[in-house]
Structures are given as structure tokens and as C-alpha cells.
C-alpha positions in Angstrom: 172.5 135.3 177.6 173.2 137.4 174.2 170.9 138.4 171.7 172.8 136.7 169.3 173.1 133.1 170.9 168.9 133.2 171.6 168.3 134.0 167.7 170.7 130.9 167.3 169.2 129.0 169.1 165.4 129.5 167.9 167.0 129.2 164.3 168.6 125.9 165.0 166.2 122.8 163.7 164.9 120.7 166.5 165.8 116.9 166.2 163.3 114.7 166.6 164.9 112.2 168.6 165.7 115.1 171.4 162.0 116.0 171.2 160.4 113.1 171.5 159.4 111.7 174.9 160.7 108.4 175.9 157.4 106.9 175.6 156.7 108.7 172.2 160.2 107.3 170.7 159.1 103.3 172.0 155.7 103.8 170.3 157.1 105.0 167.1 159.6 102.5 167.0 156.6 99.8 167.6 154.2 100.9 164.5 157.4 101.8 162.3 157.9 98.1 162.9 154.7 97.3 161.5 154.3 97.0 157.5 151.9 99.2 156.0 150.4 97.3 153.0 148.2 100.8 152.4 149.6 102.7 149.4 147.8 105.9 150.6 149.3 105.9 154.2 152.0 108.5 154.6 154.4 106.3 156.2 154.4 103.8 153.7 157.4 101.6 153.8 159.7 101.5 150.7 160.9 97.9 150.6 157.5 96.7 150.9 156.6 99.2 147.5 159.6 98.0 145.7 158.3 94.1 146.6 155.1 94.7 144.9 156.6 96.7 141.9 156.1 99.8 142.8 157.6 103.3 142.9 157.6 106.8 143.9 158.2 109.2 140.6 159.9 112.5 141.5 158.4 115.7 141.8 159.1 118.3 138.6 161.6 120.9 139.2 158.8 123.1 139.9 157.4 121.4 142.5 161.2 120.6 143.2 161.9 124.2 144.4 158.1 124.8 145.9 158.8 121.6 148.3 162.4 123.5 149.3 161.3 126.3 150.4 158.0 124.9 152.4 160.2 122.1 154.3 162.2 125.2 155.8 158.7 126.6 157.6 158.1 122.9 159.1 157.2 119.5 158.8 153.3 119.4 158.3 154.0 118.9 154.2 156.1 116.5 154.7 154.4 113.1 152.9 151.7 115.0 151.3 152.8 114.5 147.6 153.0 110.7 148.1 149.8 110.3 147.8 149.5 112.0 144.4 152.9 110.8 143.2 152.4 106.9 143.2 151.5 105.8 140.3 152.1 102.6 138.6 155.1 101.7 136.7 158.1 100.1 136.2 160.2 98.7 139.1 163.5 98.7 137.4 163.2 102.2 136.0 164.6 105.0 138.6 163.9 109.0 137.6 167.2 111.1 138.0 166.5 114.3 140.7 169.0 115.4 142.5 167.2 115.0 145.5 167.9 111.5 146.5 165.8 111.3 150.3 162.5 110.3 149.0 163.3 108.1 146.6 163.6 104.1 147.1 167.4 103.9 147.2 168.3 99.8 146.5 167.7 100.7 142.7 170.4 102.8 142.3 173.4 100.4 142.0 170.8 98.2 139.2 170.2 101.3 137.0 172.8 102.5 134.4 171.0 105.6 134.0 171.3 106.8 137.9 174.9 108.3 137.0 173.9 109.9 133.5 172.4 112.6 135.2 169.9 113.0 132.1 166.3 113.4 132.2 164.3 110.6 130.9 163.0 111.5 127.0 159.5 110.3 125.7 161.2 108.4 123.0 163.8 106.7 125.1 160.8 105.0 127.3 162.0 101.7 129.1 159.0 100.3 127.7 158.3 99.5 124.3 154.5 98.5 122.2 155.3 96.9 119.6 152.0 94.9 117.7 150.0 95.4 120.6 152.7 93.9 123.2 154.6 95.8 126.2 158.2 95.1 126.2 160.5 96.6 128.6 163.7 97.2 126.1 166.3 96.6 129.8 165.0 93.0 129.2 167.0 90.6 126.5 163.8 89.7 124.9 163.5 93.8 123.9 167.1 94.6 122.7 166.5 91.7 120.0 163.3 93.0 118.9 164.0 96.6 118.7 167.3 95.7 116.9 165.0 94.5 114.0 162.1 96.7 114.5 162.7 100.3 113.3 162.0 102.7 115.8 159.3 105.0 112.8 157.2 101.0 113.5 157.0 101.6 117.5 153.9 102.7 119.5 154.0 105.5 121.6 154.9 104.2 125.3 152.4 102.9 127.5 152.9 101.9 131.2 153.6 98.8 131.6 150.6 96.7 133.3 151.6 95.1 136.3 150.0 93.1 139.1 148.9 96.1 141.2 148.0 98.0 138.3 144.3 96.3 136.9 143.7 97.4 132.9 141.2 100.3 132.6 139.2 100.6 129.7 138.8 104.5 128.4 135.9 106.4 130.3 133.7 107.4 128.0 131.7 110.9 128.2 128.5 110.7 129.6 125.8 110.5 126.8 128.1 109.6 124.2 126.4 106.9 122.2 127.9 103.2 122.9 130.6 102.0 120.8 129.7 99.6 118.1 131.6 96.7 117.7 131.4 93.8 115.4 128.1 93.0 113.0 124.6 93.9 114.4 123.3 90.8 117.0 120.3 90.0 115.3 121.8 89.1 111.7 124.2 86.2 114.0 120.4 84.6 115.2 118.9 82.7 112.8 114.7 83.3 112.3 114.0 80.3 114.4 115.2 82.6 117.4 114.4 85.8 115.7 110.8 84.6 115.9 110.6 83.5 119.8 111.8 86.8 120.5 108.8 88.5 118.3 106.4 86.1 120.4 106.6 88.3 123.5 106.2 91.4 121.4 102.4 93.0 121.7 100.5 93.5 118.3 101.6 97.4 117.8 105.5 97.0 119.0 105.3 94.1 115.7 103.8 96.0 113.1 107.0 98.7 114.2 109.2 96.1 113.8 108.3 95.2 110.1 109.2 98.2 109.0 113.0 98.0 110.0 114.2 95.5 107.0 113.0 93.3 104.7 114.0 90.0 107.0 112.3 91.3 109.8 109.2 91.8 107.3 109.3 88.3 106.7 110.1 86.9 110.4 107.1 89.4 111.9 104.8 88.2 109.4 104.4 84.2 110.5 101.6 83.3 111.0 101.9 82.1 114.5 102.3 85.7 115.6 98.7 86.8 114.6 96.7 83.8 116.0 95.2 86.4 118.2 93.9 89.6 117.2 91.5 91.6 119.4 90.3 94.8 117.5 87.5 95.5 119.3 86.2 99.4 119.5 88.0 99.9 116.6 87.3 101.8 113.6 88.7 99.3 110.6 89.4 101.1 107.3 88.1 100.5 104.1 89.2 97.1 102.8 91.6 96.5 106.2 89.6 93.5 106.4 91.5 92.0 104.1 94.3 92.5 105.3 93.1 91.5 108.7 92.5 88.2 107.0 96.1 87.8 105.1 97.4 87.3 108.5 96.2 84.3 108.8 94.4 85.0 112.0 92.2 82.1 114.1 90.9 83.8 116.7 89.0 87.8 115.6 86.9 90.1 118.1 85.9 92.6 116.3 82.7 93.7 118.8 81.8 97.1 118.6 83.7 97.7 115.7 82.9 100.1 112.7 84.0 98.1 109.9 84.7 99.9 106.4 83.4 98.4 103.3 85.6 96.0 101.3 85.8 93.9 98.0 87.9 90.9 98.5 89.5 89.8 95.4 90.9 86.5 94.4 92.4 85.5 97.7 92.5 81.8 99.6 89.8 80.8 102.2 91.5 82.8 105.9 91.5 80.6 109.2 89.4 82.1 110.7 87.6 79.8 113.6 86.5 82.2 116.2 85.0 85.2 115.2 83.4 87.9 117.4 81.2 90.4 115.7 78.9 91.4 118.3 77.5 95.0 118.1 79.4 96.3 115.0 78.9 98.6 112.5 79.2 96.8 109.0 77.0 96.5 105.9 75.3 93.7 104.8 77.3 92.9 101.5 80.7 93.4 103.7 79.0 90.6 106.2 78.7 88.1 103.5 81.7 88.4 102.0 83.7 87.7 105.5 81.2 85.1 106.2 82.3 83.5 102.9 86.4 83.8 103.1 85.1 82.1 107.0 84.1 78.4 105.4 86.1 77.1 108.9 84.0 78.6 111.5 83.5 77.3 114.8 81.9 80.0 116.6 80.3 82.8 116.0 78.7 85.6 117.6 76.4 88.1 115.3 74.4 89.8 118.0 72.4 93.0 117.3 73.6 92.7 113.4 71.4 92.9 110.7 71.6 89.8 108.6 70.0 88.8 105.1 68.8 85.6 103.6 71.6 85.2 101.7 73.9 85.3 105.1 72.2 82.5 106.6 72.4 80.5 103.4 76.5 81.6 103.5 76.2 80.3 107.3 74.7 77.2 106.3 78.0 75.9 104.3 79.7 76.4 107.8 79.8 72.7 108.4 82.0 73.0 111.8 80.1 75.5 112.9 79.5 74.5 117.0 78.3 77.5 118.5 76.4 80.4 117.1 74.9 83.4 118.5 71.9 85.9 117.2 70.7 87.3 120.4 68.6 90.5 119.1 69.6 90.2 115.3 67.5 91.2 113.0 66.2 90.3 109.4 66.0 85.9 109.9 62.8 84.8 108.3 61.7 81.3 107.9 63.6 80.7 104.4 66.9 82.5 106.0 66.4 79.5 109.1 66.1 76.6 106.7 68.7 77.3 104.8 70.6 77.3 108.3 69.7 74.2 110.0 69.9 72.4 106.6 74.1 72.5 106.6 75.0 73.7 110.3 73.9 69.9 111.6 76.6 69.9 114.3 75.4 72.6 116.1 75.5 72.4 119.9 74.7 75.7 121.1 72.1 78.3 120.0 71.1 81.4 121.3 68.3 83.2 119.1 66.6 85.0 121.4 64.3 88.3 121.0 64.9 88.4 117.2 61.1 88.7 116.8 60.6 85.6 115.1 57.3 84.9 113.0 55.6 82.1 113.9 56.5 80.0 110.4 59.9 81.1 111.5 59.5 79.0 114.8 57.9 76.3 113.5 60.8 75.6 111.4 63.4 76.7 113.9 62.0 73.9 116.3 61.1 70.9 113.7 64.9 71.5 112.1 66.8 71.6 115.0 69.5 69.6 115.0 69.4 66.3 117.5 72.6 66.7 119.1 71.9 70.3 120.2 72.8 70.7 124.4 71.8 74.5 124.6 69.5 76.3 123.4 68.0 80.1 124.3 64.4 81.0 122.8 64.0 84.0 125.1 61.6 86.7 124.1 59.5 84.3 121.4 56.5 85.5 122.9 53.9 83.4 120.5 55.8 79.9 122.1 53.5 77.3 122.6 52.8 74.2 124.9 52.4 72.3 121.6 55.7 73.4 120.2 57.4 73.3 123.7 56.4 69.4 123.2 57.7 69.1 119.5 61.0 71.1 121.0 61.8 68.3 123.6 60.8 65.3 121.2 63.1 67.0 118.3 66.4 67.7 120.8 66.1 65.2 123.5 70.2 66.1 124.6 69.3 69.4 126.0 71.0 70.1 129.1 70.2 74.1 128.9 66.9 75.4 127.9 65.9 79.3 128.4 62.2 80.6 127.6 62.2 82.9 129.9 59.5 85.9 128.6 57.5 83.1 126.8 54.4 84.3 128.1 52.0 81.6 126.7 53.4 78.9 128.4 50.7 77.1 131.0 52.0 74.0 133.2 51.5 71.4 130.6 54.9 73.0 128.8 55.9 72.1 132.2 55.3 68.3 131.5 57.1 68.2 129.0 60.2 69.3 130.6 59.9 66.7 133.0 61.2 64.2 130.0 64.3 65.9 129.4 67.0 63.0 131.1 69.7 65.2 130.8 68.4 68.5 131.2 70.8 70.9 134.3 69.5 74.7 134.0 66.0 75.8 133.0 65.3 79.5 133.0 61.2 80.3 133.6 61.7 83.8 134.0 58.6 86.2 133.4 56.4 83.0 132.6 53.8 84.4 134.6 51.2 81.4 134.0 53.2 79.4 136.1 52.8 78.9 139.7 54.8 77.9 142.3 53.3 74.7 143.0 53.5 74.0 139.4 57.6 74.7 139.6 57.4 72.5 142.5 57.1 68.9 140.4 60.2 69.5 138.6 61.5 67.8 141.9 61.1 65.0 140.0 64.2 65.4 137.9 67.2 64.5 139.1 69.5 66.1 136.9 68.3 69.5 137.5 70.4 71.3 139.3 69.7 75.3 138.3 66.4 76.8 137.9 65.7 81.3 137.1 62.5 82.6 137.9 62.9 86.3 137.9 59.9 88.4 138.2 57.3 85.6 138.9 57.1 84.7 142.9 56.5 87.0 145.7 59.1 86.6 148.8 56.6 84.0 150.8 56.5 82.0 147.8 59.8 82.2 146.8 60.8 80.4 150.3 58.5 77.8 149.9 59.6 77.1 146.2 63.4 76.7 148.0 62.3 74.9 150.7 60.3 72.1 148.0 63.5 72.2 146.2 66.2 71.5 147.7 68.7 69.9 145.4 68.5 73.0 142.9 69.8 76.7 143.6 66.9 78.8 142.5 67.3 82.6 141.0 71.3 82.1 140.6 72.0 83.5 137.5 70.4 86.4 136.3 71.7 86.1 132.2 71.9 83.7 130.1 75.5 83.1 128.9 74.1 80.3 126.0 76.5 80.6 122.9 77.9 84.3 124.3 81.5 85.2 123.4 81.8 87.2 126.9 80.2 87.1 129.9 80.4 89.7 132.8 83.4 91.8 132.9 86.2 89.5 130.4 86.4 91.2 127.8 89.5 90.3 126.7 88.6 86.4 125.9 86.0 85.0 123.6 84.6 81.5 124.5 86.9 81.3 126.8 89.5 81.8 124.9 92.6 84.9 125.1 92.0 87.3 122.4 95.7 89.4 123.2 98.7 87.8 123.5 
């Protein structure tokens, strides 16, 4: 053997068919037999591309002579560029290369523009946009409308959207601000819906939202929004009451507030029906006037506040009023009381304990108390009598909750009298330390009883005894009294019961 006839032969390409392995050749004929429905597997099969309207576009002359000279070194780039090359477009346009072996060949014959030998200009685009609509101009339906449509009128070309090809909207850069389109939402809603959407809003994120227009102003300031205001802890500026009061509020907690001063002018009577102003900070002449834009008050709470006269006279005109508390409030005399009891006649609940009443003060407190009164706390009123503990049950014969507890003059015959309240559930005898345990031990003899507090009085022994005489009524189980009290234990977010914050 020559030198010459090896180099030949090493040069010479190797067929496939003489390489392959008789079992090789029947497994590739097998899977060539399959259809690939894949349009990123390498041996995609034409026909089924050119049934589902698509085809392979050409590679650039470029890339033209970069693929000839790689297919001499071998065969491993062979298929690599389909995968890059599909793309979708039209199935009746065909790209001119002169290399014919990778392209689909059964469009040939169809196209006039295989034998031009031309490349394919922007402007000369089988497709045409014309008002928005893809036309392909090889169809009748386009040669009529570009023969009246001037070609200045048509859209640049666009691919043509076919079945394999889903519309993409243009990706936008990330952080770009959205696109606006159309008028804003909220001026399409009418205030009816504007307004249930402002209903889950807290108190803050809708005073924000008034400032953004005029309408949302309006809409933000209905009433029904600021039924509710809790502003307790709060340090209210100098006439911010009022406009505390234009919203038209019903239920107010203002406990442990520092309230500025403030000099209401001609403005209508608020709605105001729970109030809470329990520990605050506010001068006297600032009390009465809220007490007087109040006229619809239901409850009220003015513990530890200092209070005049002239505000129990501005309570008294409080017709409605139901529940009132003045645990530890100071300044109520005899005249202040009277002027009290003499309009608030549908009082039911009454706590006015340790105010440091005079004793005129609770002689009229217990000969003008109203009839239909259920609770009532007198803790603290240390010069309480047997004789005015009789005149107390006589004048409110409804009680179901009575608390002396620290009235320390009270001997068993205050106990007697007790014994004739019907309807009377909860007694608190704290600290009444002339009271014995047999003594407690006749109040067996009502039935309605069902709680009785005596802190502070009974030594363990006796204590068991007293439980074991009474056994109907749970002794020592609460240690406060929660009489006419806005909050009790740890709710502070709820007055009487009811939600304060929305």
C-alpha cells in the first residue's frame, strides 16, 4: 500500500450506512419512524413542521460560510442551529439560500419567489398591518387591499400570529411603573361603594385618605365612619374637641387623656351616647361645656375628675342618662346631688363610691334615689348608717347589686334590712368589721342571693364555716366592683361592653 492511496483513503468521508451496524441501521430506521411533535429535538421531522405552520428560516451568509467550513471537521454541529432558528412565521413564505438541504423542500414549487434568487426586503414583507389587522398580501383578500391602500399608510411588518405562536404582550423592565390605562378606578364607583370600602379602613389610614380630593373629603367624612373613636392616652389639642364632636361620633373614650381647653361656638347638640372620661386631664369650664353639646348621654364615666355644681346641674338635663359613674370624684356636695337626682330619674346604675361625701350629701343621695335603680356602689361612705341603710332599701326596693363594703358603722341590724330586698343577687360586706360570721350566716334566708364579698373580715376557720352555712352563694368571688365601670380587667379596648376601634 502507497502513501498516497492511505492519505486517500483517511480523506474520503465515511457513509453512514457503511458504518453503521446492522442492528444500529434497524434502530434508526424504528425511531425515524416515529414523529417527533418536539420543536426542540434535533431530528425534528419536516412534514410534521410544515402541518403545524411552521418553518426553519436560513442561516445569514455569515453563519452560511461558518457552517461550511465546520461540517468539513465532522458531524457533531450538525442540527445545532435548529434550535435557535425556528421561529414562528409564515408557512407559505420560503427564504432564498442557496443551500437547499435543510430547508423544508414541498414549498418550493408553491412559491414564485424560489426562482428570483433575491433576498427578501423589509418592505416587500408577505405580511401586511393595515388598521391593526395582519394580512398576508399572497392571499386575494391582501392584493385588493393594498391596491387601495397606499403603501406611506402601511405598518411596519409584524409576524403573522399563528396557532403555535400564542400573542406576547411587551416585557416590561423591572421597576418600571405600571402602565396606566383608561380613567382612575375609583371615579367609575359610585360613593355608595366608595364608602364600604372606607369601612374597613382604621381611623389614621381615613384621615390620609381625605386629603387626596375633594370627593374623597366628602365620602371619608360620613358619619357612619366615626361611630367609634377611641382616643384614649392621648394628648387632645386646644379646641380638637370640637372637632372630635363635628364627626358626629356616638361612642368616645377619652380615659387618661389630656384634654386642651376649648370654646365651642354656635354648633348643633353632637351624638354623643357613650362617653368615657375616666382619669383625664381637663378643666372644669372645658367639662361643662362637653357635658352640655352631650344632652343624649347614656353612659358616663367621670371617675377621679373634679366636678362642680354647675356640672351636676348640666348632668341633670341628661334625661337618658342609664349609667353613670363617679368612683373617687371629687367636688359633689349636697346641692350638686340634688340637682342630679332631680332630672337623671332613669338611672339604673350608680357607682359613687369614696368621693368623701358629707353626711347632708348622703342623706340626700339616699332619700332621692331614683326607684327603678338595680345597682348601686356606696363604697368608702364611712359615716353610713343602720338608719339610712333602712331608708336605702325602702327608697330602691329593685336593687339587685348593692356594695358598702368599707362602711364601717354598719352593725347586724343593716343586715335586716337586706334581708327584704326580693330581688337583690350580689352584696359586697367587705371590711364591715362589725359583722360576724354568724350574722352573714341568716342571709340564707334569701333566695335570690347568689354572690356575697367579704374581704378582710373572716379568719380561714370561719371563712369555711361561713361556706359550709351557705351553700347556694359563691362567697369572696369577685374582688372589684364593676357597678357602672366602662372597663373591667384587661379590655380596654370596649366601654360598657361596647367596641371602641373599629
Amino acid at each position: 500500500m502507497n502513501i498516497s492511496g492511505l492519505e486517500d483513503e483517511v480523506n474520503s468521508p465515511v457513509k453512514p450506512d457503511d458504518a453503521e451496524s446492522p442492528s444500529k441501521k434497524k434502530l434508526r430506521i424504528s425511531n425515524s419512524t416515529r414523529k417527533s411533535w418536539s420543536l426542540m429535538d434535533k431530528r425534528t421531522n419536516y412534514e410534521v413542521l410544515q402541518e403545524m405552520g411552521v418553518s426553519l428560516l436560513e442561516p445569514d451568509d455569515n453563519e452560511q460560510s461558518c457552517e461550511l467550513s465546520s461540517s468539513s471537521g465532522g458531524h457533531h454541529h450538525k442540527g445545532t442551529k435548529r434550535k435557535r432558528d425556528i421561529e414562528n412565521v409564515n408557512p407559505n413564505t420560503n427564504s432564498c439560500s442557496p443551500i437547499t438541504k435543510r430547508s423544508p423542500g414541498p414549498s418550493k414549487a408553491k412559491s414564485p419567489r424560489v426562482h428570483t434568487g433575491k433576498p427578501l426586503q423589509q418592505t416587500d414583507s408577505e405580511t401586511t398591518l393595515v388598521e391593526g389587522i395582519a394580512f398576508d398580501e399572497e392571499t386575494p383578500l391582501a392584493q385588493c387591499i393594498s391596491a387601495y391602500v397606499p403603501r406611506e399608510q402601511r405598518a411596519h411588518p409584524s409576524p403573522v400570529r399563528t396557532p403555535s405562536s400564542p400573542a406576547r404582550r411587551p416585557a416590561q423592565p423591572r421597576g418600571a411603573a405600571p402602565r396606566r390605562c383608561g380613567a382612575d378606578s375609583f371615579s367609575v364607583l359610585s360613593d355608595e361603594m366608595i364608602l364600604s370600602v372606607f369601612r374597613w379602613l382604621p381611623k389614621r389610614t381615613l384621615a390620609h385618605c381625605m386629603l387626596v380630593c375633594k370627593r374623597w373629603y366628602r365620602i371619608a367624612s360620613d358619619e357612619t365612619l366615626w361611630q367609634r373613636l377611641d382616643l384614649g392616652n392621648k394628648a387632645i389639642a386646644r379646641d380638637a374637641l370640637g372637632k372630635i364632636l363635628d364627626r358626629k361620633p356616638v361612642i368616645v373614650r377619652l380615659a387618661s387623656s389630656e384634654i386642651g381647653s376649648w370654646c365651642p361656638g354656635s354648633t348643633a347638640p353632637s351624638r354623643v351616647q357613650y362617653l368615657d372620661l375616666s382619669m383625664c386631664s381637663i378643666q372644669l369650664e372645658t367639662l361643662d361645656r362637653l357635658l352640655e353639646n352631650c344632652p343624649g348621654l347614656k353612659k358616663l364615666s367621670l371617675e377621679s375628675v373634679n366636678v362642680a355644681d354647675t356640672t351636676c346641674a348640666i348632668l341633670g338635663r341628661c334625661t337618658n342618662l342609664e349609667t353613670l359613674n363617679m368612683t373617687m370624684a371629687q367636688g359633689i356636695t349636697a346641692e350638686g346631688l340634688r340637682a342630679l337626682l332631680e332630672g337623671c330619674v332613669n338611672l339604673q346604675s350608680l357607682n359613687i363610691s369614696w368621693c368623701n361625701l358629707s353626711e347632708a350629701a348622703l342623706q340626700v343621695l339616699v332619700d332621692m334615689l331614683p326607684r327603678r335603680l338595680q345597682r348601686l356602689n356606696l363604697g368608702g361612705a364611712r359615716i353610713m348608717t343602720d338608719e339610712l341603710t333602712e331608708r336605702l332599701c325602702a327608697r330602691c326596693p329593685r336593687l339587685a347589686e348593692l356594695d358598702l363594703s368599707d362602711c364601717s358603722r354598719l352593725t347586724p341590724r343593716a343586715l335586716q334590712s337586706l334581708v327584704t330586698l326580693g330581688r337583690l343577687e350580689h352584696a359586697a360586706l367587705s371590711r364591715c368589721y362589725m359583722l360576724s360570721g354568724h350574722t352573714l350566716s341568716k342571709l340564707s334566708a334569701m333566695p335570690s342571693l347568689r354572690y356575697l364579698e367579704v374581704w378582710g373580715m373572716l379568719q380561714a376557720p370561719n371563712l369555711s364555716l361561713l361556706k359550709a352555712n351557705l351553700p347556694s352563694i359563691q362567697i369572696n368571688h369577685f374582688m372589684f366592683s364593676a357597678i357602672a365601670r366602662p372597663t373591667v380587667g384587661t379590655r380596654r379596648s370596649s366601654v360598657w361592653g361596647l367596641r371602641t376601634r373599629d
